[in-house]
N, C-alpha and C positions, 0 to 999 in steps of 0.2 A: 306700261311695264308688262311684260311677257316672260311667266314664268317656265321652264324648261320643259318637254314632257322626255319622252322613255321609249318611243318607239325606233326601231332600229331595219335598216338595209346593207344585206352584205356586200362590203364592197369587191370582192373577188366573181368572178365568172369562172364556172366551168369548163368543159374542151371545147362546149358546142360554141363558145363565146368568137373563140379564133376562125369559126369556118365563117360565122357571120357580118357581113358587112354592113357599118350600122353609120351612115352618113347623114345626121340630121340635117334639116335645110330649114333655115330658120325664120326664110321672110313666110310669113304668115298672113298669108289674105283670107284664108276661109273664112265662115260664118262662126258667129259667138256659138257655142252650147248651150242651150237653157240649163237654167238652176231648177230645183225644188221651190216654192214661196216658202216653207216652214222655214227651209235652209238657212234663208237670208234672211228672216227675223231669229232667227236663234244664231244668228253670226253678229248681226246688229245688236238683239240681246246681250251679247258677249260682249262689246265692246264697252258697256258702258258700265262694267264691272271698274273697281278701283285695278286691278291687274286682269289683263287674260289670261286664263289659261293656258296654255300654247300646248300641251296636250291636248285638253278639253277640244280646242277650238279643231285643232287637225283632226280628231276623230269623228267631229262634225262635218269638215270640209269631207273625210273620208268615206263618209254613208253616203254621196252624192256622188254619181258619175260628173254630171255639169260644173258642178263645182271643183270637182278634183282637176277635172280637165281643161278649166278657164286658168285656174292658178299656177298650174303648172307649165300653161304655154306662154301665160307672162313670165316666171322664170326662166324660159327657155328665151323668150325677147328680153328682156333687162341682162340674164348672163351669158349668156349663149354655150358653150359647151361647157361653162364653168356650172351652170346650172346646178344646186343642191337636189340628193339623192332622193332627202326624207322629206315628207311634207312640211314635218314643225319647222327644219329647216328652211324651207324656203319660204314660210309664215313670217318667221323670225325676219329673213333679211327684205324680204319684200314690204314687211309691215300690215299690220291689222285691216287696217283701211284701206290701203293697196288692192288685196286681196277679197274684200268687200266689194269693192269697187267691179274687178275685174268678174265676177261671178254674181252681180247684178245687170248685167249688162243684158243681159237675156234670161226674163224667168218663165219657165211654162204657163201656156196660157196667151203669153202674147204672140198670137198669128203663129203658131207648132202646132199639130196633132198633139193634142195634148194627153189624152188616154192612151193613145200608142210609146208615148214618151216617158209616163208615168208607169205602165205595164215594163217597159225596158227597165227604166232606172232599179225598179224595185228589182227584178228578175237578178240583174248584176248586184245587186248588193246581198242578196241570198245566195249567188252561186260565191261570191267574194267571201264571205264566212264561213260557206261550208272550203272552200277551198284553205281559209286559212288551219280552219279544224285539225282535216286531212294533211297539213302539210307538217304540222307538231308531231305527226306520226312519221316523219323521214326521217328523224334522227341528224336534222343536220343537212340533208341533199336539199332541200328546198328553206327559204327561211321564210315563216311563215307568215313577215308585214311583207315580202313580196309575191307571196302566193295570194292573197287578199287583193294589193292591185293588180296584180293580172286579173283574177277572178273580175274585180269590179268592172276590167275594160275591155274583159275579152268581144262585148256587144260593140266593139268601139268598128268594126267594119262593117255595122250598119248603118252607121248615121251618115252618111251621103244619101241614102236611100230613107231615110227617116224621117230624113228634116229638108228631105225636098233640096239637096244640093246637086248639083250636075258638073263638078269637075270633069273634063275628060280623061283627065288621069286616073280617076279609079274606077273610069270605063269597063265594064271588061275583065276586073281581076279578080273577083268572086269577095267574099267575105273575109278569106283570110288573107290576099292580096291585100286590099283595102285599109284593113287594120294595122298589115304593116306599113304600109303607107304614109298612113296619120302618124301613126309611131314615131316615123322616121320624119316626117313635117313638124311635128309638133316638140321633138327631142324629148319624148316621153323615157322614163326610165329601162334602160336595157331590157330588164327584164321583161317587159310590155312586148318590147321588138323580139325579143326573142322568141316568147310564147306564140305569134302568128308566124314567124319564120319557121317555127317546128310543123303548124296546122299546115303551111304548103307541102311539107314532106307524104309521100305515099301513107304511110303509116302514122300519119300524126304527130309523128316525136316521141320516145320513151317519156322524155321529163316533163312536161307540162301536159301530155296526151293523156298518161297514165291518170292523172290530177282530174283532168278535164273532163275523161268517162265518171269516174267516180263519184266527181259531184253531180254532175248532171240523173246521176242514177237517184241521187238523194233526192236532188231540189225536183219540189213540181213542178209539173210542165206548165211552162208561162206561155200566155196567148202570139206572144213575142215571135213563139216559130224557130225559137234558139235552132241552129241545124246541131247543134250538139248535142240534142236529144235524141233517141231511140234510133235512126240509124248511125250516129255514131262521128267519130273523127271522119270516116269518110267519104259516107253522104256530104260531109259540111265544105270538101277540099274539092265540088262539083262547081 
């Protein structure tokens, strides 16, 4: 049984929505994403509750990049562009176990840098809060459950380089190529795609760049090497 939670994604896009071209491709061969271990014994913990929480549970899957990003690319493979927006959503229709499953598949520790992995995850889960912070302060321009997953996956154009992958397709495209990339492989929520489509613009993008200096200003500097820090949207578009 799965109790409802409260989290919410706007479903409307802005202007920048129309300039950009957002073609997911859905056959998925890359490599799983490691999880956190706490992750998956407090997801396992959860199950054997008389009902799950289905808040509870999503804001669990949501403190973890791995696990945000394993369960969301099996909804991307089970629905394909029908794919749900929100996470509890796609908890709901994929099921507890499902989603267990799919975000046990790889947990840090097995054959990953595992310190470079755990230095990442943490770094996107502190820029992802302070982002969602920052975004209750737009009054409505950003909504702030998806200033949080950007925030969590804006690292997400490091991990071919992370975890030891060698597509030749993200050859060559820097960090914010890259992460569009996945974006668009993995049918990650718009928003995701959009946030790295703005990081290839000259100036980073008004909407998400503006976001992007800000937090980074707050969050410490993580061993990570974020290019987001101190020189800026632009350093990072090298």
């Amino acid at each position: 049984m799965l109790n409802t939670g409260v989290l919410e994604f706007r479903a409307n896009h802005d202007r920048f929505a129309e300039s950009l071209v957002f073609q997911p491709k859905l056959v998925d061969d890359l490599p799983d994403v490691p999880v956190m271990p706490e992750t998956l014994l407090l997801m396992e913990l959860g199950m054997h509750e008389f009902a799950v929480d289905l808040g509870a549970m999503s804001q669990l899957v949501l403190s973890d990049l791995g696990a945000t990003l394993q369960i969301l690319r099996l909804a991307a493979r089970e629905c394909g562009e029908a794919r749900p927006e929100r996470m509890e959503d796609c908890i709901s229709m994929l099921g507890s176990q499902a989603c267990l499953k799919a975000a046990a598949r790889k947990s840090i520790g097995r054959g990953v840098p595992g310190r470079m992995v755990f230095e990442a995850w943490a770094h996107a889960r502190d820029v992802a809060q302070v982002f969602r912070i920052l975004a209750e302060d737009t009054r409505g321009n950003i909504h702030p459950e998806e200033a949080y997953l950007v925030g969590l996956c804006h690292v997400l154009g490091f991990l071919p380089e992370m975890l030891s992958w060698n597509p030749p397709a993200y050859c060559g495209k820097g960090w914010a190529g890259a992460g569009l990339k996945l974006a668009e492989r993995w049918s990650l929520p718009f928003c995701v795609a959009e946030f790295f489509a703005e990081m290839q613009l000259p100036s980073g993008g008004a909407r998400w760049g503006d976001l992007a200096r800000k937090a980074h200003r707050i969050v410490k500097r993580s061993p990570l090497g974020c290019p987001l820090f101190d020189g800026g949207i632009t350093s990072a578009l090298r």
